[in-house]
N, CA, C and O atoms as a CHARMM CRD file, in Angstrom:
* protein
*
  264
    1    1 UNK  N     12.47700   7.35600 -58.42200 PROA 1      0.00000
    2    1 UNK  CA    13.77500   6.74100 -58.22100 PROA 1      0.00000
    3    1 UNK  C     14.80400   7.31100 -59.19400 PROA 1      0.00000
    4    1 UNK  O     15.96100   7.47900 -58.80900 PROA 1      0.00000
    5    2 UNK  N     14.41700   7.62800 -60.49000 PROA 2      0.00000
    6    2 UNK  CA    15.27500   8.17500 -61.50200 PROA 2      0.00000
    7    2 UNK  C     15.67400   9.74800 -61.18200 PROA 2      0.00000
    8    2 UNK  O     16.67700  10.38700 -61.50200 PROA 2      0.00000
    9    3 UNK  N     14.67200  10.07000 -60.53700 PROA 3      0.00000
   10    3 UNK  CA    15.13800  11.52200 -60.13600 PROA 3      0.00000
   11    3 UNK  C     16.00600  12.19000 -59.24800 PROA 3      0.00000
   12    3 UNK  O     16.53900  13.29900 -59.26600 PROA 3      0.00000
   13    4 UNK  N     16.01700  10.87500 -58.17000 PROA 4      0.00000
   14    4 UNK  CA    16.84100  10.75300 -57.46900 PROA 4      0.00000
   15    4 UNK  C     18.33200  10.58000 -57.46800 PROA 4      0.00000
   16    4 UNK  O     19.12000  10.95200 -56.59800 PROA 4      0.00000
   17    5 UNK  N     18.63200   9.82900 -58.81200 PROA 5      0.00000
   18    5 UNK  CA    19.81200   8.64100 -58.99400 PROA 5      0.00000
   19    5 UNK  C     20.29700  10.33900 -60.06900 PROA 5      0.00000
   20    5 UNK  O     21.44500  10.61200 -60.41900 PROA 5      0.00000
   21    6 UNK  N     19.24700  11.05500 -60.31600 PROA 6      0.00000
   22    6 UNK  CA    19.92600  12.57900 -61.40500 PROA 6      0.00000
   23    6 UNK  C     20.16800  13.22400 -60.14800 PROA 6      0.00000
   24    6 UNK  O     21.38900  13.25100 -59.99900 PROA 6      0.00000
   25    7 UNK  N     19.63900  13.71300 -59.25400 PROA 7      0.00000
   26    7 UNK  CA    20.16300  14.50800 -58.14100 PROA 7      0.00000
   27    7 UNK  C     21.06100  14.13800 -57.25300 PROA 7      0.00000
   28    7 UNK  O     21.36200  14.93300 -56.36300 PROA 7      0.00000
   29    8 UNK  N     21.68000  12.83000 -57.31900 PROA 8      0.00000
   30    8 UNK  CA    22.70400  12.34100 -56.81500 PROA 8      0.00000
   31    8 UNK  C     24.14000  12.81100 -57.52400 PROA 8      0.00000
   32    8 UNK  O     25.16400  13.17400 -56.94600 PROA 8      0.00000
   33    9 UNK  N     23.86700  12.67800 -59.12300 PROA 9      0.00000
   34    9 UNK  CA    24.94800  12.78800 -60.15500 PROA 9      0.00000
   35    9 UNK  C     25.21700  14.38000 -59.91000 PROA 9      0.00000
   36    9 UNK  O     26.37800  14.78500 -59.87300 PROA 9      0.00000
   37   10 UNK  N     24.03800  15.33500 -59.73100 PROA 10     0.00000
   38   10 UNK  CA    24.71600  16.45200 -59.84500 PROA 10     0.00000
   39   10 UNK  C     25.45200  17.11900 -58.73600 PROA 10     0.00000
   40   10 UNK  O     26.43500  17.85900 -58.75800 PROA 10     0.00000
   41   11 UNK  N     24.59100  16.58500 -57.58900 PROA 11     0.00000
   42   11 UNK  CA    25.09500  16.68300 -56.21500 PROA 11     0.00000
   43   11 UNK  C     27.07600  16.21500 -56.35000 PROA 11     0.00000
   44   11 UNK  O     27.95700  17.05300 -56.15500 PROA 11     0.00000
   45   12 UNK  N     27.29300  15.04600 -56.63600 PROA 12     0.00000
   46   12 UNK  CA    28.39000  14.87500 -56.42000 PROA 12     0.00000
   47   12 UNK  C     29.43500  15.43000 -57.65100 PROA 12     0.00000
   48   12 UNK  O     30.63000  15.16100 -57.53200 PROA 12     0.00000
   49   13 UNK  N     29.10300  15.98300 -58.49300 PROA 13     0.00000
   50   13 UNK  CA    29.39400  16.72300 -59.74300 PROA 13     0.00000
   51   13 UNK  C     29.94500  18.04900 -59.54000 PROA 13     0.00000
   52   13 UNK  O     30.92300  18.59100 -60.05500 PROA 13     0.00000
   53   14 UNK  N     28.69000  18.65600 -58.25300 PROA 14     0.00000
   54   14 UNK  CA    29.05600  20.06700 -57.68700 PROA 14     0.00000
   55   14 UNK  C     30.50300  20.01500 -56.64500 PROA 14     0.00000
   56   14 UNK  O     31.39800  20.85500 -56.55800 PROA 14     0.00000
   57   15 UNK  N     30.30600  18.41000 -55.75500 PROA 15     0.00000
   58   15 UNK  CA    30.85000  18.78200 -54.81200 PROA 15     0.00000
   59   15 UNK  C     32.39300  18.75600 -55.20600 PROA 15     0.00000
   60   15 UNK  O     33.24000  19.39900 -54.58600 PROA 15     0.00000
   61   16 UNK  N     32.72500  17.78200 -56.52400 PROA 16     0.00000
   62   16 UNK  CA    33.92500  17.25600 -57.43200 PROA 16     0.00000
   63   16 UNK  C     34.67900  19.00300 -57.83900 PROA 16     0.00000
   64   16 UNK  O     35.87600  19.29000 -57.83100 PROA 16     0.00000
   65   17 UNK  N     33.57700  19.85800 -58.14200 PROA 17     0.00000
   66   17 UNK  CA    33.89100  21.17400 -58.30500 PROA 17     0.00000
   67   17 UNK  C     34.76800  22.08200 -57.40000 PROA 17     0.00000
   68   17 UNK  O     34.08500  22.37900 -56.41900 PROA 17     0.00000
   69   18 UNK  N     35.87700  22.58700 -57.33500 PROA 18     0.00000
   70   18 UNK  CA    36.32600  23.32500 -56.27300 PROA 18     0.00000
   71   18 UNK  C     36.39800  24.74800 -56.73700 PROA 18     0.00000
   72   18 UNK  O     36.10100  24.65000 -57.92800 PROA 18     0.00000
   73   19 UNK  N     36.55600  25.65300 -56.55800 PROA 19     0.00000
   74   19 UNK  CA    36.54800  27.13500 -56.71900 PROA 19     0.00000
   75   19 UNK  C     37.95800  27.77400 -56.57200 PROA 19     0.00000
   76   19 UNK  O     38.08400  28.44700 -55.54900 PROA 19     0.00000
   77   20 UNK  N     39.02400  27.70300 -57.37000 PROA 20     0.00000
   78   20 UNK  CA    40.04000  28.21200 -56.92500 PROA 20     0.00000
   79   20 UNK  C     40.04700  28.98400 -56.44800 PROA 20     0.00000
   80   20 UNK  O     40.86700  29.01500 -55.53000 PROA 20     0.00000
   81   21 UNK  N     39.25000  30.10300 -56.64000 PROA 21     0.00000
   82   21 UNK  CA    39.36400  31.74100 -56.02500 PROA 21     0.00000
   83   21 UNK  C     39.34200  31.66300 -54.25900 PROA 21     0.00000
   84   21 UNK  O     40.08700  32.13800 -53.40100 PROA 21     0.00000
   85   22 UNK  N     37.96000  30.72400 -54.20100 PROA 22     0.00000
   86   22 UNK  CA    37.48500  30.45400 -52.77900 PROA 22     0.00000
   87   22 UNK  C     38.74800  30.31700 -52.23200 PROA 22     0.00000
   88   22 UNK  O     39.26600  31.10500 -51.44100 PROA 22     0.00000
   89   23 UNK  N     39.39500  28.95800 -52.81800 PROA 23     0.00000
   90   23 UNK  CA    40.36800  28.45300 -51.73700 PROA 23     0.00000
   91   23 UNK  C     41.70300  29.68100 -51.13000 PROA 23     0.00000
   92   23 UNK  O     42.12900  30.08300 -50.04700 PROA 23     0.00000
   93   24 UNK  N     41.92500  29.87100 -52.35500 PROA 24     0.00000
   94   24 UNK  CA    43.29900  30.90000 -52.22300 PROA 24     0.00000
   95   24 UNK  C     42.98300  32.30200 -51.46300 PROA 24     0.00000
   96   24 UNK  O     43.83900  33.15600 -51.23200 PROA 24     0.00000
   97   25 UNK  N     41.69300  32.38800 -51.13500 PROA 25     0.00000
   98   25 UNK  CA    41.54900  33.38200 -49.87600 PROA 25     0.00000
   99   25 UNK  C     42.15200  33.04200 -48.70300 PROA 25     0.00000
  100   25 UNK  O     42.73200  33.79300 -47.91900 PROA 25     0.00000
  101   26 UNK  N     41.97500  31.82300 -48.62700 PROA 26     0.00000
  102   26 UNK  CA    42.86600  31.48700 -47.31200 PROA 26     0.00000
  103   26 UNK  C     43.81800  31.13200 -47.21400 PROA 26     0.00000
  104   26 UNK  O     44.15700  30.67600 -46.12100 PROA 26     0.00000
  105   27 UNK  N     44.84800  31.16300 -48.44200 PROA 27     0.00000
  106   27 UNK  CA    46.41800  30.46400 -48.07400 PROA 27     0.00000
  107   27 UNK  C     46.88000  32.08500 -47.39200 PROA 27     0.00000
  108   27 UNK  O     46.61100  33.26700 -47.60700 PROA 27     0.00000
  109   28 UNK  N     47.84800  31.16900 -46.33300 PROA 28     0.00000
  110   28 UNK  CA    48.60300  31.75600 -45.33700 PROA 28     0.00000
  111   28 UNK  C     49.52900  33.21500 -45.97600 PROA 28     0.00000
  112   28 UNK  O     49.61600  33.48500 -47.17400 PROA 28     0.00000
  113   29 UNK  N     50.01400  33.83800 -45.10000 PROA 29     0.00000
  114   29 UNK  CA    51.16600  34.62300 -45.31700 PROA 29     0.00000
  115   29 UNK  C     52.07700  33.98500 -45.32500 PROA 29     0.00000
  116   29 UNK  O     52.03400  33.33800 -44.27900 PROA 29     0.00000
  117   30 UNK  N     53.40600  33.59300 -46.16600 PROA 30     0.00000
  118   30 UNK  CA    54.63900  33.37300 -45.83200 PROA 30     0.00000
  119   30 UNK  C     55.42000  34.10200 -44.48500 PROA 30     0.00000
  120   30 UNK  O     55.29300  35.25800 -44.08100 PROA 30     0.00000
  121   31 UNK  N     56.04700  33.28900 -44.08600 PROA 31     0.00000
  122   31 UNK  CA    56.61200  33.32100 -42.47200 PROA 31     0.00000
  123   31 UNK  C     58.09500  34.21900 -43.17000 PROA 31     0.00000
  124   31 UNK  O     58.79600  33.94800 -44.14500 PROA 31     0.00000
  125   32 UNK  N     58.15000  35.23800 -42.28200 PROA 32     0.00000
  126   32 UNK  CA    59.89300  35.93800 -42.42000 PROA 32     0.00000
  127   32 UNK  C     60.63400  35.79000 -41.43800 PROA 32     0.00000
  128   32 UNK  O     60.10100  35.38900 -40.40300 PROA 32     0.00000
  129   33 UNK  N     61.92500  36.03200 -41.44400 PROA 33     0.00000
  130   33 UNK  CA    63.12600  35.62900 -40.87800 PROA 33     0.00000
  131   33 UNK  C     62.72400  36.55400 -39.87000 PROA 33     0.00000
  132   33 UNK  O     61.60300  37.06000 -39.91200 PROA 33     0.00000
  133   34 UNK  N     64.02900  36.97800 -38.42800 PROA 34     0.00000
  134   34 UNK  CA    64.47600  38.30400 -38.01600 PROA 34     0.00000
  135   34 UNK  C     65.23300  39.07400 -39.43000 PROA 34     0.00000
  136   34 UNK  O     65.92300  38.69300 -40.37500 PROA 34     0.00000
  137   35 UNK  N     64.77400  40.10100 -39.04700 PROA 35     0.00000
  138   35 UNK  CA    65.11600  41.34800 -39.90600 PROA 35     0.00000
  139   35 UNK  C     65.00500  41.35300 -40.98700 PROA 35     0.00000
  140   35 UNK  O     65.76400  42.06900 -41.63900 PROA 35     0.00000
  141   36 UNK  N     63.76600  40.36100 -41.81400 PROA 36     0.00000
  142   36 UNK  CA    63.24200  40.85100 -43.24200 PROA 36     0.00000
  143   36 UNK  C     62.48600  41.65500 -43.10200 PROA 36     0.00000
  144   36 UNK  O     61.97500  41.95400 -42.02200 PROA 36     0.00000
  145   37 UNK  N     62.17800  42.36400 -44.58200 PROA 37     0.00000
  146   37 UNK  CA    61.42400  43.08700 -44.54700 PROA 37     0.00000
  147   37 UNK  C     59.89600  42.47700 -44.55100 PROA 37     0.00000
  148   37 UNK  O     59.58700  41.61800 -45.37700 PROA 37     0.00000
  149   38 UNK  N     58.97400  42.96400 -43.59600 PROA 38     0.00000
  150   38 UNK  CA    57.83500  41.99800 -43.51300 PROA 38     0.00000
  151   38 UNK  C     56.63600  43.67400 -43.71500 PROA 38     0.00000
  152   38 UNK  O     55.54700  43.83600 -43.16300 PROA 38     0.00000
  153   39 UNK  N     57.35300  44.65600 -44.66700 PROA 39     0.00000
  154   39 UNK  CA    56.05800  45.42200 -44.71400 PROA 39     0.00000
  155   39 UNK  C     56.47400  46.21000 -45.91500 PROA 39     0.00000
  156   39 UNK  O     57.63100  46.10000 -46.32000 PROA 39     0.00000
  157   40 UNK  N     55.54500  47.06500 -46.56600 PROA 40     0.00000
  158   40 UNK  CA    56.07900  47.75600 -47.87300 PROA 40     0.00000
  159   40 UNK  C     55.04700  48.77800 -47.81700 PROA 40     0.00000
  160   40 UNK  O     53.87600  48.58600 -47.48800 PROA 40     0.00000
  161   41 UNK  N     55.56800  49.86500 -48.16000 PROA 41     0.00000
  162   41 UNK  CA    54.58700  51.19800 -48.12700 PROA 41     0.00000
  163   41 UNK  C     54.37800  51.42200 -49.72400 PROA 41     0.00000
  164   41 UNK  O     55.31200  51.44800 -50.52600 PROA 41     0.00000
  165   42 UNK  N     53.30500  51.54600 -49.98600 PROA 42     0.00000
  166   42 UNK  CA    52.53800  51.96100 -51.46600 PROA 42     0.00000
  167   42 UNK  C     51.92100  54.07800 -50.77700 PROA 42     0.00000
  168   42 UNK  O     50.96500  54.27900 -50.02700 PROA 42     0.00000
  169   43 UNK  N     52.45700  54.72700 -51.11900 PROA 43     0.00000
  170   43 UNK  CA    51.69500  55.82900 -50.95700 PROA 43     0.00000
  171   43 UNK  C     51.32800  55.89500 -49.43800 PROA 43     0.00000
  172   43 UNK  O     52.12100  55.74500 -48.50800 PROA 43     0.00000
  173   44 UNK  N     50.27400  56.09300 -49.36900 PROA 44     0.00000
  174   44 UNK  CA    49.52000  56.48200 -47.34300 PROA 44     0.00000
  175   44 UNK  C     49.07900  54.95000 -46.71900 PROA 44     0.00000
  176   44 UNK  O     48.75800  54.71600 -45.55400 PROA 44     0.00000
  177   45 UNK  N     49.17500  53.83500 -48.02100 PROA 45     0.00000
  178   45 UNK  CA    48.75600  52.30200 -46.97700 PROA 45     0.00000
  179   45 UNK  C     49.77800  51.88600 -47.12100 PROA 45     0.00000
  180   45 UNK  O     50.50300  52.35200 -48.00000 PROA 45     0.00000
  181   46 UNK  N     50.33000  50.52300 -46.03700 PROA 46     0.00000
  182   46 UNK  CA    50.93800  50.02000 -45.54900 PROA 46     0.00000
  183   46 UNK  C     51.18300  48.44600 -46.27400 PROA 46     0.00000
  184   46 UNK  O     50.42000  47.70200 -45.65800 PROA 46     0.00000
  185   47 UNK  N     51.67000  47.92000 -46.95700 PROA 47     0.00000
  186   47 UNK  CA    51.22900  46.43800 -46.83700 PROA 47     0.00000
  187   47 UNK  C     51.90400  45.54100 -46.63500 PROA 47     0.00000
  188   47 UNK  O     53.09000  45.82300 -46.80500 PROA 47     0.00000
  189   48 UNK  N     51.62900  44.03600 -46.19000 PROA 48     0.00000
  190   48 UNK  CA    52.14000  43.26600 -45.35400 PROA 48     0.00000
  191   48 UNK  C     52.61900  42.27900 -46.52000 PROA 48     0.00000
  192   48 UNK  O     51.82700  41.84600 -47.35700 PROA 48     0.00000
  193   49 UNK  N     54.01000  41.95200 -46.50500 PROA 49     0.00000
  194   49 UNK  CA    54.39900  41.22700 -47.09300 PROA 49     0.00000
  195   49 UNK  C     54.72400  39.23400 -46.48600 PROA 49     0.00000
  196   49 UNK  O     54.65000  38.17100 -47.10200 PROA 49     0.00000
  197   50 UNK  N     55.01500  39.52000 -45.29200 PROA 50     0.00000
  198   50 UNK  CA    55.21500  38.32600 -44.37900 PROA 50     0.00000
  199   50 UNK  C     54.68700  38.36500 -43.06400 PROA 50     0.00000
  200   50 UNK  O     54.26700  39.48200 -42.75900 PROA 50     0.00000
  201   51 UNK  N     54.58900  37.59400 -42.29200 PROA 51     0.00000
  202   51 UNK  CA    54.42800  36.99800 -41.17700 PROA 51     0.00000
  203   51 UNK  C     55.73900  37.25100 -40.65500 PROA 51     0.00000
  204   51 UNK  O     56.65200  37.22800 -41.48000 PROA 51     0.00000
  205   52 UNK  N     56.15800  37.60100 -38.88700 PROA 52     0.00000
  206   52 UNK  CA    57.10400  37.53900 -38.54100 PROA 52     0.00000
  207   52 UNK  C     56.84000  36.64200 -37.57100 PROA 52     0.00000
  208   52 UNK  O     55.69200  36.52700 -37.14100 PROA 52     0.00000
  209   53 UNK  N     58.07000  35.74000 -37.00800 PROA 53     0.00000
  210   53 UNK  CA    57.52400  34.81200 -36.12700 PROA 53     0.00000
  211   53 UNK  C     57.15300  35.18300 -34.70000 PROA 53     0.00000
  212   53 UNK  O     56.77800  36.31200 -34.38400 PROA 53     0.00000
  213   54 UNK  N     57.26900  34.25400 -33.93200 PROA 54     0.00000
  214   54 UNK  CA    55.93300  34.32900 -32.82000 PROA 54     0.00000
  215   54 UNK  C     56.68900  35.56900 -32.07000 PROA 54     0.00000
  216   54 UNK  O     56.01700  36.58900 -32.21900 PROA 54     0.00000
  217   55 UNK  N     58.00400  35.82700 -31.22900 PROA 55     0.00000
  218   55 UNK  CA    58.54000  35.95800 -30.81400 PROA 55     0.00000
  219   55 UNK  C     58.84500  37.49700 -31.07800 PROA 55     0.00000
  220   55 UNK  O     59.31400  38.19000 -30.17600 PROA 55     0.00000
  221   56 UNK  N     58.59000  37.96900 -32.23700 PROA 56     0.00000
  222   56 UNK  CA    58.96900  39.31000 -32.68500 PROA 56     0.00000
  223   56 UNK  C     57.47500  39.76300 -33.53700 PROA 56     0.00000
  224   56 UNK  O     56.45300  39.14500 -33.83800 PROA 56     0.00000
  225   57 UNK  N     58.01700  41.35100 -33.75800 PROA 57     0.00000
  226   57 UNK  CA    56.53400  41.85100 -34.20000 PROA 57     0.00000
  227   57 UNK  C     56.97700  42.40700 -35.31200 PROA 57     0.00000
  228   57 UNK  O     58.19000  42.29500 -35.49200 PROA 57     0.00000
  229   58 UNK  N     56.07000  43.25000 -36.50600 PROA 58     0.00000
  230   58 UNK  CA    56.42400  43.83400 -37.77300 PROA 58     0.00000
  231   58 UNK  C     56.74200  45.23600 -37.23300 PROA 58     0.00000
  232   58 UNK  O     55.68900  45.71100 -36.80500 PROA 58     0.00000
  233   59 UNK  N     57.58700  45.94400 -37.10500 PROA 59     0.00000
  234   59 UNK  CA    57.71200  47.53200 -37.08400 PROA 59     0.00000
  235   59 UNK  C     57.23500  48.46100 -38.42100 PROA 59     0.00000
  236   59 UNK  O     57.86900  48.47100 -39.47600 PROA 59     0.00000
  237   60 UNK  N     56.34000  49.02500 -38.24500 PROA 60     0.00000
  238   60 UNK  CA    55.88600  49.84500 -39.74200 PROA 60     0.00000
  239   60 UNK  C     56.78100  50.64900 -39.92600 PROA 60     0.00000
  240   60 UNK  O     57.32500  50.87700 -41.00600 PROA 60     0.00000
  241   61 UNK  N     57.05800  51.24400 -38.70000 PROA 61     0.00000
  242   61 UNK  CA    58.45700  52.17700 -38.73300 PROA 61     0.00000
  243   61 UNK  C     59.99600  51.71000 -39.24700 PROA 61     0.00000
  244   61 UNK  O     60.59300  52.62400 -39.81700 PROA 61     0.00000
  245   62 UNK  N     60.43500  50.95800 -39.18200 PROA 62     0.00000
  246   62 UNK  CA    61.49200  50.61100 -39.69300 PROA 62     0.00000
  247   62 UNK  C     61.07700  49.30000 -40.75100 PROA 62     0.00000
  248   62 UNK  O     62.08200  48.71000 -41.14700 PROA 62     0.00000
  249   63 UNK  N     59.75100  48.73400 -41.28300 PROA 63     0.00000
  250   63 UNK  CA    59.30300  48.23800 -41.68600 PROA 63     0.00000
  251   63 UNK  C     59.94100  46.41400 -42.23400 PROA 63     0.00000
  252   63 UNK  O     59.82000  45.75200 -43.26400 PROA 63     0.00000
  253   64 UNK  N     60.63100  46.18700 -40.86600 PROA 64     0.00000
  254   64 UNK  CA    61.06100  44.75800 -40.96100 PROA 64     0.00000
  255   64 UNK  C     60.50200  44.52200 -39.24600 PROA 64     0.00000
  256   64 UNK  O     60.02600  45.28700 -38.40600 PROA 64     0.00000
  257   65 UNK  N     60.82300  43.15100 -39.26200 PROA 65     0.00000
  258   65 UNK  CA    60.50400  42.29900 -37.91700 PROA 65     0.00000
  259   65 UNK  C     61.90000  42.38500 -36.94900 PROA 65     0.00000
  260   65 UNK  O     63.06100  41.97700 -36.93200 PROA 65     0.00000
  261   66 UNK  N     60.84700  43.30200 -36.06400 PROA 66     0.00000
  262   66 UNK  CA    62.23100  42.97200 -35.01700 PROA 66     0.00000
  263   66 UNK  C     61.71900  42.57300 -33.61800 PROA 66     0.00000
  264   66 UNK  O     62.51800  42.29800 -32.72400 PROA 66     0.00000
């Protein structure tokens, strides 16, 4: 019974635990206007700075949402 009432404490000890790293893998992209810039070139990759909304797409080529 005592071993139990310890594997309870740690159980809910772990679950009290959250992992910042874990979580912040999944926060979203910020959403951009029409005609922000929603991309940025570093050298030969591309990277995505925003979300453009539903309605429009990111152009790499002119590298905003149109």
């Amino acid at each position: 019974m005592f071993q139990l009432l310890e594997l309870q404490d740690v159980l809910y000890k772990l679950q009290s635990k959250r992992s910042p790293a874990w979580e912040s893998k999944y926060i979203q992209v910020p959403k951009c206007i029409m005609g922000d810039a929603c991309a940025v070139k570093r050298g030969a990759r591309i990277g995505k700075l925003c979300d453009c909304p539903p309605w429009s797409t990111c152009s790499y080529f002119f590298m905003r949402c149109l």
